[in-house]
C-alpha positions in Angstrom: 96.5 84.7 117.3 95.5 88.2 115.5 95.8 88.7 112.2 96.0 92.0 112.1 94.3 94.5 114.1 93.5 98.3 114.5 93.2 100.3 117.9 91.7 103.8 117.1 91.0 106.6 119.5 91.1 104.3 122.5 91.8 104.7 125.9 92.8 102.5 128.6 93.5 99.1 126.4 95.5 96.6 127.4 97.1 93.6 125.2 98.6 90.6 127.0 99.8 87.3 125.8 99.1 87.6 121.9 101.0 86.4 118.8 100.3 88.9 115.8 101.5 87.4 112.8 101.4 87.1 109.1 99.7 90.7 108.6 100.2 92.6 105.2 99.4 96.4 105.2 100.7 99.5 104.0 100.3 101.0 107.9 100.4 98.1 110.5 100.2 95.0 108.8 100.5 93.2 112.3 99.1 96.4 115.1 98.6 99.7 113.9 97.8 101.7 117.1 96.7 105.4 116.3 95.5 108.4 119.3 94.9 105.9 121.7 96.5 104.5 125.0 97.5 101.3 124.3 99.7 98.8 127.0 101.5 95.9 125.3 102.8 92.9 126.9 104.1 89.7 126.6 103.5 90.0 122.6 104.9 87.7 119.7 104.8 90.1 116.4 106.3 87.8 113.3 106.0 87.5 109.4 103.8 90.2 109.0 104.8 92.6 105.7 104.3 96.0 104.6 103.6 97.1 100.8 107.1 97.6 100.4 106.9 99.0 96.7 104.6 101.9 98.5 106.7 104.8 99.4 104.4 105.5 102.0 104.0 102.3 103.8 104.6 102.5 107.1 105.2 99.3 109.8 105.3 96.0 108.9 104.8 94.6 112.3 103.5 97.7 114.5 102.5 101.1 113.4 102.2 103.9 116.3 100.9 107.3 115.7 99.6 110.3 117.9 99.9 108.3 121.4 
């Protein structure tokens, strides 16, 4: 189990067989995953939350950006 996790400016990463859950974040309260290559599988992402007063939040369970 991950709480919550960050993959920046990665290459070549490979997630199998995880359960992400109960995250909170205002940008991937469960994964955020930002300029990297990043290969997901067999994943579980539950009751994880964003900052949802926060215009700006973005992703409650999994944030991608610039992949």
């Amino acid at each position: 189990m991950i709480l919550r996790q960050k993959v920046e400016n990665y290459e070549n990463v490979y997630i199998n067989n995880f359960t992400i859950q109960n995250g909170f974040s205002d940008e991937g309260a469960g994964l955020s995953i930002e300029n990297s290559e990043v290969d997901l599988e067999n994943l579980l992402v539950i009751n994880n939350q964003s900052n949802y007063q926060d215009i700006s939040t973005k992703g409650a369970g999994l944030y991608v950006a610039n992949n």
